[in-house]
C-alpha positions in Angstrom: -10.4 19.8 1.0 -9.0 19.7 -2.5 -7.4 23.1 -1.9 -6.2 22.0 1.1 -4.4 19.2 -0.5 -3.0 20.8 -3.5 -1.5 23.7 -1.2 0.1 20.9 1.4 1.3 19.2 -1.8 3.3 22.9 -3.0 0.7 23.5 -5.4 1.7 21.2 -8.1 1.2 22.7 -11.7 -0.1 19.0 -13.2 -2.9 17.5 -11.6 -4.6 14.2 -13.1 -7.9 12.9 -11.6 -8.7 9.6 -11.5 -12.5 8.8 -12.2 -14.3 5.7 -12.1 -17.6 7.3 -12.4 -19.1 6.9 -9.2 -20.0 8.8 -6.6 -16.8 9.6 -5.0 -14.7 10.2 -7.5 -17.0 11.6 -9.6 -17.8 14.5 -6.8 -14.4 14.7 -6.8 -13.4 15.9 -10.0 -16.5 17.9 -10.0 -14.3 20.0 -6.8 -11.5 19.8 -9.5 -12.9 21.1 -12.1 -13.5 24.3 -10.3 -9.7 25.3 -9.8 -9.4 23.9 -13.5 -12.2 26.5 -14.7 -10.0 29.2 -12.9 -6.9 27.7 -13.6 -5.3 28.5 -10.4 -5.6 27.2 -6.8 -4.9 30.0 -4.5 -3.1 32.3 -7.2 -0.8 29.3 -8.3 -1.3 28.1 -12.0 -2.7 24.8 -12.3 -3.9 22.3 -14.9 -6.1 19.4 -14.6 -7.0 16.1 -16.2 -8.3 12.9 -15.9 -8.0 9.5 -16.7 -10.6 6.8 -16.5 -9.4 3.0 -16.5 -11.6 0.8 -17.8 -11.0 -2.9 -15.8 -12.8 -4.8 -18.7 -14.2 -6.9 -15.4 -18.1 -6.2 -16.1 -20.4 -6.4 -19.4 -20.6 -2.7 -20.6 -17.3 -1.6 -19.0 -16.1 0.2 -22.1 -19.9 2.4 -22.8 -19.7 3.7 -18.8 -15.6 4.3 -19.0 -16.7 6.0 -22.2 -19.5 8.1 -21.2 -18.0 8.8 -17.7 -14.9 10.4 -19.7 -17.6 12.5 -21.9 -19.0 14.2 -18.4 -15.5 14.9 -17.3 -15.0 16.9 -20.6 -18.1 18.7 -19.6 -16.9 19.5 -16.1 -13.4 21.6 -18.0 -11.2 18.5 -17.3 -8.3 18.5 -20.4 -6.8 16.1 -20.8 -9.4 13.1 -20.5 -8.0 9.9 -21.3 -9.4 6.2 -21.1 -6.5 3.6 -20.3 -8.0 -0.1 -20.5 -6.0 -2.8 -18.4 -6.0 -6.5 -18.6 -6.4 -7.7 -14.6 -4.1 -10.9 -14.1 -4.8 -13.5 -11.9 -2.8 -13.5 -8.6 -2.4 -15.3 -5.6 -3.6 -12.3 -3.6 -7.0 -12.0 -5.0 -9.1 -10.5 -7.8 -9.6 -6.8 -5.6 -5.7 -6.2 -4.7 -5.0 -7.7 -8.6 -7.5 -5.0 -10.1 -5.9 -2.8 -7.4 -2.0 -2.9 -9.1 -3.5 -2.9 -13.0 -5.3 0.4 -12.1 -2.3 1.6 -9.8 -0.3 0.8 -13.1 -2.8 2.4 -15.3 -3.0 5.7 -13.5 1.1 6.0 -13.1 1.4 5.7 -16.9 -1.4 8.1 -17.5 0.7 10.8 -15.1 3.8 10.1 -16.5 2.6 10.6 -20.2 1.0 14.1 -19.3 4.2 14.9 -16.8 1.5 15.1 -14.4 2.7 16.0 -10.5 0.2 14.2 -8.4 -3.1 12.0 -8.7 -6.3 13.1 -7.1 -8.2 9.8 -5.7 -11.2 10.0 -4.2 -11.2 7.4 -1.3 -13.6 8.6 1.9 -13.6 8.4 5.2 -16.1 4.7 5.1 -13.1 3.9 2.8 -10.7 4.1 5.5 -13.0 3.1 7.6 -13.4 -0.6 5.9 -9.6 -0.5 5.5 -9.3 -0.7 9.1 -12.2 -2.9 10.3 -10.5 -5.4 6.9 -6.8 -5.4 8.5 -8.0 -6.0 12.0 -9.9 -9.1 10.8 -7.0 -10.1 9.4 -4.7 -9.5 12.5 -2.4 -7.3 10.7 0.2 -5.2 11.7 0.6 -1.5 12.9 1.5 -0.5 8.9 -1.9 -1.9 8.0 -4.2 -0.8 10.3 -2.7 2.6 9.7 -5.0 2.3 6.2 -4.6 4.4 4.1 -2.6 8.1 3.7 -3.8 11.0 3.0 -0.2 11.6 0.5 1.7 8.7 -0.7 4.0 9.7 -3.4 2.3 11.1 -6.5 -1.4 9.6 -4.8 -3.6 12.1 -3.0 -6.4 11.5 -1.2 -8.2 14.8 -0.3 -11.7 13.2 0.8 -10.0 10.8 3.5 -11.7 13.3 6.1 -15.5 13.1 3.8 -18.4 10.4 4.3 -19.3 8.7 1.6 -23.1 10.3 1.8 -21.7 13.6 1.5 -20.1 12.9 -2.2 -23.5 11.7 -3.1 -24.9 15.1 -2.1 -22.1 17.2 -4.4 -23.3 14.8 -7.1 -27.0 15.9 -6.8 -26.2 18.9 -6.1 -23.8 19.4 -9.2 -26.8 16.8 -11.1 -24.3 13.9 -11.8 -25.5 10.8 -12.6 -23.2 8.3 -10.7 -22.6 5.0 -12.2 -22.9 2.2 -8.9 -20.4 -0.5 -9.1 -22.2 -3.6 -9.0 -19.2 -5.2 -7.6 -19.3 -2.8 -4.3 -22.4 -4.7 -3.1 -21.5 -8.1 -4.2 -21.3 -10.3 -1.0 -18.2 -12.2 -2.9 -16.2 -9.6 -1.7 -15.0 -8.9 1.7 -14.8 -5.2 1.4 -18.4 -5.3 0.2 -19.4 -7.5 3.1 -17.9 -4.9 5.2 -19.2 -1.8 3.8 -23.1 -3.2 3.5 -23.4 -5.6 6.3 -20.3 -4.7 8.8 -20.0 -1.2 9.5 -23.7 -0.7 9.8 -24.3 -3.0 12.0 -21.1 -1.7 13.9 -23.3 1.6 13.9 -26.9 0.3 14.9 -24.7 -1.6 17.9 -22.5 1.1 18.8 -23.6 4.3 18.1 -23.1 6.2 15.2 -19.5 7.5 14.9 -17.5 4.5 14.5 -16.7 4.7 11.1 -15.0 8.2 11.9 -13.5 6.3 15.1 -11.5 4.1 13.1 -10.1 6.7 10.4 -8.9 8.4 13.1 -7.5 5.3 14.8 -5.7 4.8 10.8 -4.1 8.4 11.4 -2.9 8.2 15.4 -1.6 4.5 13.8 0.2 6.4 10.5 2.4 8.6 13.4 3.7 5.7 15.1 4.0 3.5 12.1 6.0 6.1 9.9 7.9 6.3 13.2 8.7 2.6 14.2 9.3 2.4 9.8 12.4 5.2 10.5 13.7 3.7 13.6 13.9 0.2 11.9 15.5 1.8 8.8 18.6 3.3 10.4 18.7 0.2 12.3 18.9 -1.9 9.5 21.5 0.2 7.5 23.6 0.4 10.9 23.7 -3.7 11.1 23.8 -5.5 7.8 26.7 -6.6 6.8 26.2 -7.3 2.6 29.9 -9.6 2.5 29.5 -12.1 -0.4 26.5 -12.5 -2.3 24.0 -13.1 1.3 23.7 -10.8 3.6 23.8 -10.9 7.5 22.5 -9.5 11.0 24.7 -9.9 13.7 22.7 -12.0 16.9 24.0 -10.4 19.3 23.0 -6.7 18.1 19.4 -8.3 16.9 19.1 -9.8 20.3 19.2 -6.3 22.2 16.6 -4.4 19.9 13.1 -4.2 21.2 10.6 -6.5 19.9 9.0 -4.1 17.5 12.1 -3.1 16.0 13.6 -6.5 15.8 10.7 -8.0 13.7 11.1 -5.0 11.0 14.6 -5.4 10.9 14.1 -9.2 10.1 11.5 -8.8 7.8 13.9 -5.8 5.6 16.5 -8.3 5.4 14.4 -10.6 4.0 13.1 -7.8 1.6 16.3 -6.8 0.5 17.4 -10.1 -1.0 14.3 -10.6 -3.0 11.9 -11.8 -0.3 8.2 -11.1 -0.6 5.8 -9.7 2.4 6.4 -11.7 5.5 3.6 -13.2 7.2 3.9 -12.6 11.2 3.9 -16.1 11.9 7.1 -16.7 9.4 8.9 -13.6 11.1 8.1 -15.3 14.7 9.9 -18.6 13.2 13.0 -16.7 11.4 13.1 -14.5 15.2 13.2 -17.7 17.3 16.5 -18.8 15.2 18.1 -15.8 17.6 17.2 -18.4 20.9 18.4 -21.6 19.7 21.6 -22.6 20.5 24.7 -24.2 17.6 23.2 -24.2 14.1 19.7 -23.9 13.1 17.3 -23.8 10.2 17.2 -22.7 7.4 13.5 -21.1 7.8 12.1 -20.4 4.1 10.3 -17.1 3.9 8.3 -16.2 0.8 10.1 -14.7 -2.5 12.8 -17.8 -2.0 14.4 -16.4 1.2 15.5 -18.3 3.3 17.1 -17.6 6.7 19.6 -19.4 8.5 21.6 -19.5 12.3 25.2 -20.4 11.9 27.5 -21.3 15.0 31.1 -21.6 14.6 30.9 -24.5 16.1 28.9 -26.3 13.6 31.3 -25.2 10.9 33.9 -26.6 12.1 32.1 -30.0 12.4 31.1 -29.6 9.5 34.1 -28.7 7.4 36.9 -29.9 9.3 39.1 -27.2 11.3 41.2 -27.1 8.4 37.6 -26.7 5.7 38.5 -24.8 3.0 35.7 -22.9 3.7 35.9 -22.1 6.9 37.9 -18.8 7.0 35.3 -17.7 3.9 32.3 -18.6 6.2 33.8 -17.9 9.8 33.0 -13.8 9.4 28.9 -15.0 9.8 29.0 -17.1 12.6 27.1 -15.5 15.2 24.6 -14.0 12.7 21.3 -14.4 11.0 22.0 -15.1 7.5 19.8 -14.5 4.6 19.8 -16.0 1.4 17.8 -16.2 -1.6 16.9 -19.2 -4.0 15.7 -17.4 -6.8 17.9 -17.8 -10.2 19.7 -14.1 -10.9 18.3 -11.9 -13.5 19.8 -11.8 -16.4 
Protein backbone atom coordinates (compact mmCIF):
# COMPACT_ATOMS: atom_id res chain seq x y z
CA UNK A 1 0.00 0.00 0.00
CA UNK A 2 2.78 2.32 0.76
CA UNK A 3 4.45 1.51 -2.61
CA UNK A 4 1.38 1.97 -4.14
CA UNK A 5 1.13 5.33 -2.88
CA UNK A 6 4.54 6.67 -3.34
CA UNK A 7 4.55 5.40 -7.05
CA UNK A 8 0.83 7.19 -7.72
CA UNK A 9 2.47 10.17 -5.96
CA UNK A 10 5.70 10.13 -8.91
CA UNK A 11 7.83 8.75 -6.34
CA UNK A 12 8.62 11.69 -4.37
CA UNK A 13 12.43 11.80 -3.22
CA UNK A 14 11.33 13.38 0.51
CA UNK A 15 9.00 11.50 2.47
CA UNK A 16 8.17 12.54 6.31
CA UNK A 17 6.05 10.15 8.44
CA UNK A 18 3.94 11.34 10.87
CA UNK A 19 3.89 9.17 14.12
CA UNK A 20 1.79 9.42 17.10
CA UNK A 21 2.91 6.13 18.44
CA UNK A 22 -0.04 4.08 18.10
CA UNK A 23 -0.92 1.38 16.34
CA UNK A 24 -1.64 2.82 13.05
CA UNK A 25 0.85 5.04 12.53
CA UNK A 26 3.24 3.26 14.19
CA UNK A 27 2.70 0.11 11.65
CA UNK A 28 2.98 2.53 9.35
CA UNK A 29 6.32 3.83 9.52
CA UNK A 30 7.37 0.36 10.35
CA UNK A 31 6.14 -0.23 6.09
CA UNK A 32 8.34 2.90 5.69
CA UNK A 33 11.17 2.12 7.10
CA UNK A 34 11.57 -0.68 4.74
CA UNK A 35 11.96 1.52 1.46
CA UNK A 36 14.06 3.83 3.83
CA UNK A 37 16.50 0.69 4.72
CA UNK A 38 16.80 0.29 0.81
CA UNK A 39 16.58 3.63 0.04
CA UNK A 40 14.60 3.27 -3.04
CA UNK A 41 10.90 2.49 -3.78
CA UNK A 42 10.81 0.61 -6.96
CA UNK A 43 14.39 1.74 -8.24
CA UNK A 44 13.58 5.46 -7.45
CA UNK A 45 15.83 7.10 -4.59
CA UNK A 46 13.98 7.99 -1.58
CA UNK A 47 14.47 9.33 1.88
CA UNK A 48 12.41 9.18 4.87
CA UNK A 49 11.66 10.85 8.17
CA UNK A 50 9.45 11.40 10.74
CA UNK A 51 8.02 13.82 12.89
CA UNK A 52 6.15 13.22 16.19
CA UNK A 53 3.94 16.24 17.62
CA UNK A 54 3.50 16.21 20.95
CA UNK A 55 -0.23 17.88 21.81
CA UNK A 56 0.83 18.65 25.40
CA UNK A 57 -3.10 17.50 26.01
CA UNK A 58 -2.27 14.43 28.47
CA UNK A 59 0.09 13.93 31.64
CA UNK A 60 3.30 12.29 30.18
CA UNK A 61 2.81 13.58 26.61
CA UNK A 62 6.44 14.69 26.29
CA UNK A 63 8.12 10.87 27.85
CA UNK A 64 5.71 8.84 24.94
CA UNK A 65 6.47 11.74 22.03
CA UNK A 66 9.97 11.05 23.31
CA UNK A 67 10.24 7.47 23.43
CA UNK A 68 7.99 6.99 20.30
CA UNK A 69 10.67 9.22 18.31
CA UNK A 70 13.52 6.82 19.91
CA UNK A 71 11.73 3.58 18.19
CA UNK A 72 11.46 5.39 14.92
CA UNK A 73 15.35 5.95 14.99
CA UNK A 74 15.49 2.22 15.50
CA UNK A 75 13.16 1.42 12.59
CA UNK A 76 16.08 3.61 9.97
CA UNK A 77 13.82 6.69 10.00
CA UNK A 78 16.44 10.05 9.66
CA UNK A 79 15.33 12.70 10.25
CA UNK A 80 13.17 12.16 13.58
CA UNK A 81 11.98 15.28 14.92
CA UNK A 82 9.57 16.12 17.89
CA UNK A 83 7.46 19.45 17.22
CA UNK A 84 5.30 20.38 20.40
CA UNK A 85 2.08 22.60 19.75
CA UNK A 86 0.03 24.65 22.01
CA UNK A 87 -3.88 23.57 21.07
CA UNK A 88 -6.10 26.88 21.20
CA UNK A 89 -9.49 26.88 22.12
CA UNK A 90 -11.99 27.20 19.20
CA UNK A 91 -15.48 27.44 18.52
CA UNK A 92 -15.31 24.14 16.64
CA UNK A 93 -14.19 21.95 19.31
CA UNK A 94 -11.09 20.52 21.15
CA UNK A 95 -10.68 17.37 18.22
CA UNK A 96 -10.85 19.69 14.99
CA UNK A 97 -8.59 22.46 17.25
CA UNK A 98 -5.92 19.57 17.95
CA UNK A 99 -6.67 18.64 14.38
CA UNK A 100 -5.19 22.28 12.66
CA UNK A 101 -2.17 22.63 15.53
CA UNK A 102 -0.91 19.12 14.30
CA UNK A 103 -1.96 19.84 10.58
CA UNK A 104 0.29 23.02 11.33
CA UNK A 105 2.97 21.07 13.08
CA UNK A 106 3.42 18.48 10.36
CA UNK A 107 3.46 21.28 7.38
CA UNK A 108 6.36 23.10 9.17
CA UNK A 109 8.15 19.82 9.84
CA UNK A 110 7.96 19.13 5.80
CA UNK A 111 8.79 22.36 4.87
CA UNK A 112 12.02 22.47 7.09
CA UNK A 113 13.27 19.09 5.69
CA UNK A 114 11.93 20.18 1.91
CA UNK A 115 10.02 17.15 2.35
CA UNK A 116 7.46 16.15 -0.82
CA UNK A 117 4.63 14.46 0.83
CA UNK A 118 3.38 13.24 4.40
CA UNK A 119 2.65 9.73 5.14
CA UNK A 120 -0.56 9.48 7.64
CA UNK A 121 -1.76 6.54 8.73
CA UNK A 122 -5.64 6.89 8.84
CA UNK A 123 -7.63 3.31 8.15
CA UNK A 124 -10.34 2.17 6.68
CA UNK A 125 -12.59 2.32 10.63
CA UNK A 126 -11.12 5.89 10.17
CA UNK A 127 -13.08 6.61 7.23
CA UNK A 128 -15.34 4.63 8.29
CA UNK A 129 -16.32 6.97 11.59
CA UNK A 130 -15.70 9.92 9.23
CA UNK A 131 -18.73 8.92 7.46
CA UNK A 132 -21.15 7.50 10.06
CA UNK A 133 -19.87 11.35 12.04
CA UNK A 134 -20.97 13.56 8.80
CA UNK A 135 -24.15 11.80 8.31
CA UNK A 136 -25.17 12.44 11.92
CA UNK A 137 -24.52 15.63 11.28
CA UNK A 138 -26.51 16.00 8.01
CA UNK A 139 -23.61 17.13 6.06
CA UNK A 140 -23.05 17.66 2.63
CA UNK A 141 -21.76 15.53 -0.36
CA UNK A 142 -18.02 17.07 0.40
CA UNK A 143 -18.21 15.61 3.84
CA UNK A 144 -19.51 12.41 3.53
CA UNK A 145 -16.94 11.93 0.93
CA UNK A 146 -14.43 11.58 4.23
CA UNK A 147 -11.42 11.57 3.74
CA UNK A 148 -8.87 11.25 0.43
CA UNK A 149 -6.55 9.04 -0.15
CA UNK A 150 -4.07 12.29 -1.63
CA UNK A 151 -4.80 15.75 -0.55
CA UNK A 152 -1.91 17.89 -1.37
CA UNK A 153 1.32 17.02 0.44
CA UNK A 154 -1.08 14.44 2.88
CA UNK A 155 -1.10 10.77 1.98
CA UNK A 156 -3.03 8.36 3.32
CA UNK A 157 -1.82 4.79 2.07
CA UNK A 158 -3.83 2.61 4.78
CA UNK A 159 -7.38 4.23 3.81
CA UNK A 160 -8.04 0.59 2.16
CA UNK A 161 -6.52 -1.28 5.87
CA UNK A 162 -8.64 -2.22 9.13
CA UNK A 163 -7.56 -0.99 11.99
CA UNK A 164 -6.95 -4.80 13.41
CA UNK A 165 -4.63 -5.42 10.76
CA UNK A 166 -2.07 -2.46 11.83
CA UNK A 167 -2.17 -4.08 15.21
CA UNK A 168 -1.00 -7.33 13.63
CA UNK A 169 2.20 -5.53 11.71
CA UNK A 170 2.85 -4.14 15.19
CA UNK A 171 3.14 -7.72 16.80
CA UNK A 172 4.41 -8.99 14.16
CA UNK A 173 7.32 -6.25 13.79
CA UNK A 174 7.11 -6.46 18.23
CA UNK A 175 6.03 -2.73 18.60
CA UNK A 176 4.73 -1.64 21.62
CA UNK A 177 1.90 0.78 20.63
CA UNK A 178 1.10 3.49 22.89
CA UNK A 179 -3.22 3.63 23.20
CA UNK A 180 -4.63 7.09 23.24
CA UNK A 181 -6.60 7.32 26.19
CA UNK A 182 -8.57 9.97 24.49
CA UNK A 183 -9.74 7.35 21.59
CA UNK A 184 -11.95 5.63 24.09
CA UNK A 185 -13.13 8.57 26.06
CA UNK A 186 -16.93 8.71 25.68
CA UNK A 187 -16.49 12.76 25.76
CA UNK A 188 -15.75 12.45 22.27
CA UNK A 189 -17.99 11.74 19.52
CA UNK A 190 -15.56 10.01 17.29
CA UNK A 191 -14.78 7.72 20.30
CA UNK A 192 -18.51 7.13 20.87
CA UNK A 193 -18.54 6.11 17.28
CA UNK A 194 -15.61 4.03 17.06
CA UNK A 195 -16.37 1.84 20.57
CA UNK A 196 -20.06 1.94 20.78
CA UNK A 197 -21.38 2.85 17.06
CA UNK A 198 -19.82 1.00 14.49
CA UNK A 199 -19.88 -2.26 16.46
CA UNK A 200 -23.12 -2.26 17.19
CA UNK A 201 -23.72 -1.24 13.38
CA UNK A 202 -21.81 -4.63 12.84
CA UNK A 203 -23.50 -7.09 15.51
CA UNK A 204 -26.97 -5.48 13.76
CA UNK A 205 -25.97 -5.63 10.26
CA UNK A 206 -23.52 -7.88 9.50
CA UNK A 207 -20.07 -7.45 9.37
CA UNK A 208 -18.93 -5.30 6.40
CA UNK A 209 -20.28 -2.06 7.06
CA UNK A 210 -17.39 -0.35 8.08
CA UNK A 211 -15.90 -1.18 4.55
CA UNK A 212 -19.49 -0.26 3.16
CA UNK A 213 -19.19 3.21 4.12
CA UNK A 214 -15.35 3.81 2.93
CA UNK A 215 -16.39 2.87 -0.13
CA UNK A 216 -19.64 5.00 -0.05
CA UNK A 217 -16.63 8.04 0.99
CA UNK A 218 -14.88 7.06 -2.44
CA UNK A 219 -18.13 6.66 -4.97
CA UNK A 220 -19.03 10.27 -2.91
CA UNK A 221 -15.18 11.80 -3.66
CA UNK A 222 -16.08 11.24 -7.77
CA UNK A 223 -19.05 13.14 -7.63
CA UNK A 224 -18.05 15.64 -5.11
CA UNK A 225 -14.59 16.50 -6.93
CA UNK A 226 -16.99 16.70 -9.91
CA UNK A 227 -19.97 18.91 -8.69
CA UNK A 228 -16.58 21.14 -6.83
CA UNK A 229 -15.29 21.69 -10.79
CA UNK A 230 -18.60 22.33 -12.31
CA UNK A 231 -19.35 25.02 -9.57
CA UNK A 232 -15.88 26.48 -10.00
CA UNK A 233 -16.06 27.51 -13.73
CA UNK A 234 -19.53 28.54 -12.85
CA UNK A 235 -18.48 30.82 -10.42
CA UNK A 236 -15.53 32.38 -12.37
CA UNK A 237 -18.01 32.61 -15.51
CA UNK A 238 -20.61 34.89 -13.23
CA UNK A 239 -19.04 37.14 -10.68
CA UNK A 240 -18.79 40.29 -11.45
CA UNK A 241 -15.96 41.81 -8.69
CA UNK A 242 -17.03 45.94 -9.64
CA UNK A 243 -16.27 47.96 -6.54
CA UNK A 244 -15.12 46.67 -3.43
CA UNK A 245 -18.41 43.77 -3.22
CA UNK A 246 -18.88 41.44 -5.44
CA UNK A 247 -22.08 40.21 -7.33
CA UNK A 248 -24.04 37.09 -8.99
CA UNK A 249 -26.36 38.03 -11.52
CA UNK A 250 -30.26 36.50 -10.51
CA UNK A 251 -31.20 35.66 -13.42
CA UNK A 252 -28.06 33.41 -14.43
CA UNK A 253 -28.25 31.98 -10.53
CA UNK A 254 -31.86 31.33 -11.03
CA UNK A 255 -31.22 28.81 -14.12
CA UNK A 256 -28.43 26.62 -12.46
CA UNK A 257 -29.51 23.37 -10.88
CA UNK A 258 -29.88 23.20 -7.29
CA UNK A 259 -26.59 21.57 -6.49
CA UNK A 260 -24.67 23.98 -8.39
CA UNK A 261 -26.51 27.00 -7.33
CA UNK A 262 -25.90 26.36 -3.53
CA UNK A 263 -21.95 26.03 -4.26
CA UNK A 264 -21.91 28.97 -6.25
CA UNK A 265 -23.53 30.90 -3.27
CA UNK A 266 -21.62 29.54 -0.76
CA UNK A 267 -17.95 30.59 -2.93
CA UNK A 268 -19.20 34.01 -3.11
CA UNK A 269 -19.55 34.11 0.28
CA UNK A 270 -16.00 32.47 0.65
CA UNK A 271 -14.38 34.78 -1.57
CA UNK A 272 -15.06 37.93 0.44
CA UNK A 273 -13.96 36.58 3.63
CA UNK A 274 -16.93 34.40 4.65
CA UNK A 275 -16.44 31.37 6.85
CA UNK A 276 -18.11 27.70 6.16
CA UNK A 277 -21.75 28.09 5.44
CA UNK A 278 -24.10 26.16 7.28
CA UNK A 279 -26.90 24.61 4.83
CA UNK A 280 -29.64 26.28 6.54
CA UNK A 281 -27.82 29.95 6.04
CA UNK A 282 -27.24 28.98 2.23
CA UNK A 283 -31.18 27.98 2.05
CA UNK A 284 -31.89 31.68 3.45
CA UNK A 285 -29.20 33.63 1.24
CA UNK A 286 -30.83 31.14 -1.96
CA UNK A 287 -34.44 32.22 -1.15
CA UNK A 288 -33.31 36.05 -1.67
CA UNK A 289 -33.35 34.79 -5.59
CA UNK A 290 -37.61 34.30 -5.03
CA UNK A 291 -38.50 37.37 -3.44
CA UNK A 292 -39.57 40.08 -5.30
CA UNK A 293 -38.14 44.33 -4.96
CA UNK A 294 -35.37 44.51 -2.25
CA UNK A 295 -34.58 42.01 0.27
CA UNK A 296 -32.29 41.18 3.12
CA UNK A 297 -29.40 41.57 4.00
CA UNK A 298 -28.92 37.73 5.17
CA UNK A 299 -25.60 37.66 7.55
CA UNK A 300 -23.55 34.56 6.85
CA UNK A 301 -20.62 33.70 9.08
CA UNK A 302 -16.98 35.43 8.66
CA UNK A 303 -19.11 38.99 8.45
CA UNK A 304 -20.78 38.31 5.04
CA UNK A 305 -23.59 39.37 4.47
CA UNK A 306 -25.83 38.99 1.35
CA UNK A 307 -28.14 41.13 -0.08
CA UNK A 308 -31.14 41.35 -3.11
CA UNK A 309 -31.26 44.78 -4.75
CA UNK A 310 -34.10 45.88 -7.24
CA UNK A 311 -33.84 48.88 -9.13
CA UNK A 312 -36.84 49.78 -8.07
CA UNK A 313 -35.95 50.10 -4.48
CA UNK A 314 -33.07 52.32 -5.46
CA UNK A 315 -34.76 54.61 -6.92
CA UNK A 316 -37.06 54.98 -3.88
CA UNK A 317 -34.60 55.07 -2.00
CA UNK A 318 -32.22 57.55 -3.52
CA UNK A 319 -34.33 59.69 -5.46
CA UNK A 320 -34.19 59.19 -9.55
CA UNK A 321 -31.77 61.81 -9.53
CA UNK A 322 -29.56 59.80 -6.19
CA UNK A 323 -26.18 60.50 -6.56
CA UNK A 324 -25.70 57.00 -6.17
CA UNK A 325 -27.78 55.61 -8.29
CA UNK A 326 -25.75 55.27 -11.62
CA UNK A 327 -22.82 53.82 -9.04
CA UNK A 328 -25.35 51.22 -7.70
CA UNK A 329 -27.71 50.67 -10.84
CA UNK A 330 -24.92 48.00 -12.57
CA UNK A 331 -26.12 45.40 -9.35
CA UNK A 332 -29.62 45.57 -9.46
CA UNK A 333 -30.80 42.31 -10.45
CA UNK A 334 -28.08 40.51 -8.47
CA UNK A 335 -27.10 38.82 -5.37
CA UNK A 336 -24.68 41.04 -3.65
CA UNK A 337 -22.12 40.14 -1.19
CA UNK A 338 -20.50 42.11 1.22
CA UNK A 339 -18.28 41.72 4.04
CA UNK A 340 -18.20 43.59 7.54
CA UNK A 341 -14.90 42.73 8.58
CA UNK A 342 -12.36 45.84 8.98
CA UNK A 343 -9.56 45.48 6.04
CA UNK A 344 -6.16 44.17 6.86
CA UNK A 345 -3.68 46.28 7.27
Amino acid sequence: MVRDSLAQAGYPERVLVACSGGPDSLALASVAAYFARRGHVDGHRVQLGAVVVDHQLQPGSAEVAARTAAVLTELGLAPVAVRTVEVSATGAGPEAAARDARHAALEAAAAGWNADVILLGHTLDDQAEQVLLGLARGSGTRSLAGMRPSRGLLLRPFLGLRRAHTLEICEVEQLDPWHDPSNTDPAFARSRTRVEVLPLLEEKLGPGVAESLARTASILQLDADYLEDVANHTFASLVDRSGPDISLPEAALGELAPAIRFRVIAKAAADVGGQQTSYQRLLAAEALLRRQGSAGPVELPGGVSVYRLSLAQLLAEEGAGGNGVPREAARCGKLVFRSHKPPQK
